[in-house]
N, C-alpha and C positions, 0 to 999 in steps of 0.2 A: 630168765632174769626178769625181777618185777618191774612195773611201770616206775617205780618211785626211784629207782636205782639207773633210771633210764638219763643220759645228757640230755639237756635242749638245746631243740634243733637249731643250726647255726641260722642268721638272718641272709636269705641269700643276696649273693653279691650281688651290687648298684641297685639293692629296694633303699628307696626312701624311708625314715621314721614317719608314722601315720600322720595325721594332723590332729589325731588328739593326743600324743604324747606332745610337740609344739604346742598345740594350747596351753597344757595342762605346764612345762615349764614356763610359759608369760605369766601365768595366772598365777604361779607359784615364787616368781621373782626370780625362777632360775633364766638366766641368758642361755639365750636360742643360740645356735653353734654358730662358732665365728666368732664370736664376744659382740655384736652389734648391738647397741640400746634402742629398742621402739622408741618412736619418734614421738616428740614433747609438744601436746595443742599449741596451737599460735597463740602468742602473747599479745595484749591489747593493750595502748597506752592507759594507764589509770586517772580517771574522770572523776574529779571532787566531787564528792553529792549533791546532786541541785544544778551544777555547772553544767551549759551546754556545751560539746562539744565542737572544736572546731569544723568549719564546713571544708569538704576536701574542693579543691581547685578544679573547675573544670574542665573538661578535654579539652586543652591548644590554650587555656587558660595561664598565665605567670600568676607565680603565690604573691602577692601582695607584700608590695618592700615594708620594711620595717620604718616609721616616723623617722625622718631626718634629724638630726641633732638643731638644737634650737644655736643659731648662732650669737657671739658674745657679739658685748657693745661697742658700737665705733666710739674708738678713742675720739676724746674733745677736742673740736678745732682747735688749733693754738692761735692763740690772739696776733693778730697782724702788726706791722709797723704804725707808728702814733704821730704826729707834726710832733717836734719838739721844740724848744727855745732858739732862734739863731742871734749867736753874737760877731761882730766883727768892727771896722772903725766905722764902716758905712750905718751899720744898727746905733752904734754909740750914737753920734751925730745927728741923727734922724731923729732918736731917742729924747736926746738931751736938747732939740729944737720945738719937737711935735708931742711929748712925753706920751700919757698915754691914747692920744690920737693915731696910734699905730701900734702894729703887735707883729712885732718880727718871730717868723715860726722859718724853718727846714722839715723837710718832708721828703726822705730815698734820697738826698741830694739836691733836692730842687730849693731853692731856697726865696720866700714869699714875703713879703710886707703885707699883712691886714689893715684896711687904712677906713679911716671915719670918711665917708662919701664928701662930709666937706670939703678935707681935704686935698682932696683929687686934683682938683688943676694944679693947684702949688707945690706936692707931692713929683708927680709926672714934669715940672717945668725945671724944678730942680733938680733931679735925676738925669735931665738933659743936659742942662745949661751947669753944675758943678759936678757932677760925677759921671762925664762921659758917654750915660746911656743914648749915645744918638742912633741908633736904630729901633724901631718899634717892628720887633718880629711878627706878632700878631693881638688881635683884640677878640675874644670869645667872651661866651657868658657859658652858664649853669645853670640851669632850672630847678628849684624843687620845690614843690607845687603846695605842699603841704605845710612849709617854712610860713611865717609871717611876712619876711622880706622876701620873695620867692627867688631872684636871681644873683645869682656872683657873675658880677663883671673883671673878667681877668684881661691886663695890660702886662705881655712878655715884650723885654726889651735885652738889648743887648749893649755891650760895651764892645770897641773893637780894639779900643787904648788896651782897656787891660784883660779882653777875653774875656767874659764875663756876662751871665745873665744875669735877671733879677724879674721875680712878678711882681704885679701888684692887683690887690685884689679887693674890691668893695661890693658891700652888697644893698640893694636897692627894691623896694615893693615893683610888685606889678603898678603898670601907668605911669611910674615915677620918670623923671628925665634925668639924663647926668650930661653934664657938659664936652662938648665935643674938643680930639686929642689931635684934631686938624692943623689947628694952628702950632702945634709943637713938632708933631711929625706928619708931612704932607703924606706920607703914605698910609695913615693911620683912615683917608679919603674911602679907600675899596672896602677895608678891614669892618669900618662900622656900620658901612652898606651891607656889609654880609650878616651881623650881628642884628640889625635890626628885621632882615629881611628872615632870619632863621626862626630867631626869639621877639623880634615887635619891639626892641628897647629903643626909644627915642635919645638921639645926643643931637644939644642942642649947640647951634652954631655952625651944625654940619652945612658945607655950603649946596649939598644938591643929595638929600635923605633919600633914597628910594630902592625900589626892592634889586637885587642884583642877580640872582639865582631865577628866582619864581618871575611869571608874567607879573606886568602890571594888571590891579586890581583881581589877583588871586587872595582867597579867604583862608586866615591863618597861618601860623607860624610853627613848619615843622620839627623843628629841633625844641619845643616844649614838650616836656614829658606830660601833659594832657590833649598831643595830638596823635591820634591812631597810629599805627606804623604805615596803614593800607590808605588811609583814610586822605580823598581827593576831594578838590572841591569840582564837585560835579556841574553845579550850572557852569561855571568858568567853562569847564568841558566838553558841554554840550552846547555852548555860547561859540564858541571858538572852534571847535574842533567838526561837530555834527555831530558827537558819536556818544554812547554810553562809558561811561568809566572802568565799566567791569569792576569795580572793588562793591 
């Protein structure tokens, strides 16, 4: 029998295919046994031309948060409550005596008379002596420093006939004097010692003006809003005391 009429020889059993038939199917697009696809280069984020790339984060390093959202704007304060007009028979009367020498205002319930510094004593004698206010709860003032009249003098008084407050309130320059509320109500005595000893306001007729809180012959008046909050008079302190003030 010729060679050409000869079988070929079988492949024997458990050889491998060489690694150049493997090449020669990758090379050729035929898939390697098993059907498995060679593995595909790693993909790289794509970089606009010119663009630097970002810097990667270093060991133990956090990536960098993202800008915070900018926050909206705070709604507008709502406007506060205003003094408004007060009327009643006591305004009438007042009104219809004193016209516009007084300006009757309410404020949250508090209810004020604005009265011409004139007239203060005849205001206050009548309020005692025809409409019952015979208590005078207290006498303060109000500084403000930048006003032309700098202080309000405020007169709280009370009715006990008929339950009932009432202010009253005038305002006066620094230096000015306003007449003393002694002779209408004796206890009005401590009220304007404290008022002049806070604020310096002089009332005149007071029968014995002097400081009540602070020593005598201490400098300034702490309840004006151009005196420190810390602020001592230190000779006084170190006059009296021995010691430094520490402020």
């Amino acid at each position: 029998m010729s060679d050409e009429t000869k079988s070929p020889s079988p492949q024997p059993e458990g050889e491998k295919p060489s690694s150049d038939k493997i090449a020669g199917g990758i090379s050729s697009g035929t898939p390697p046994p098993g059907g498995a696809k060679p593995p595909a280069p790693s993909e790289k984020p794509a970089v606009a031309p010119g663009a630097t790339p970002p810097k990667p984060a270093a060991p133990g390093e956090k990536p960098a948060a993202a800008a915070a959202p900018a926050k909206p704007a705070a709604p507008a304060k709502p406007a506060g409550p205003t003094p408004q007009p007060w009327d009643s028979p006591l305004v009438a009367k007042l009104t219809k005596q004193f016209g516009s020498g007084i300006q009757p205002l309410t404020y949250l319930g508090q209810n004020y008379l604005q009265v011409d510094r004139s007239l203060i004593p005849t205001i206050l004698q009548m309020l005692r002596d025809e409409e019952q206010f015979d208590y005078c709860v207290d006498i303060t003032a109000v500084h403000y420093p930048k006003r032309e009249k700098q202080f309000d003098i405020v007169w709280i008084l009370y009715s006990f006939s008929k339950n009932e407050r009432v202010r009253v309130k005038t305002q006066i320059a620094d230096a000015e004097h306003i007449p003393s509320a002694v002779p209408i109500w004796a206890a009005a005595n401590w009220l304007e010692r404290e008022t002049f000893d806070m604020f310096g306001i002089q009332f005149d007729g007071h029968p014995d003006l002097k400081r009540i809180l602070l020593p005598d012959g201490w400098k300034g008046h702490p309840l004006r809003k151009d005196y420190g909050i810390i602020q001592q008079d230190q000779e006084w302190v170190q006059i009296n005391l021995g010691i430094e003030s520490g402020q």
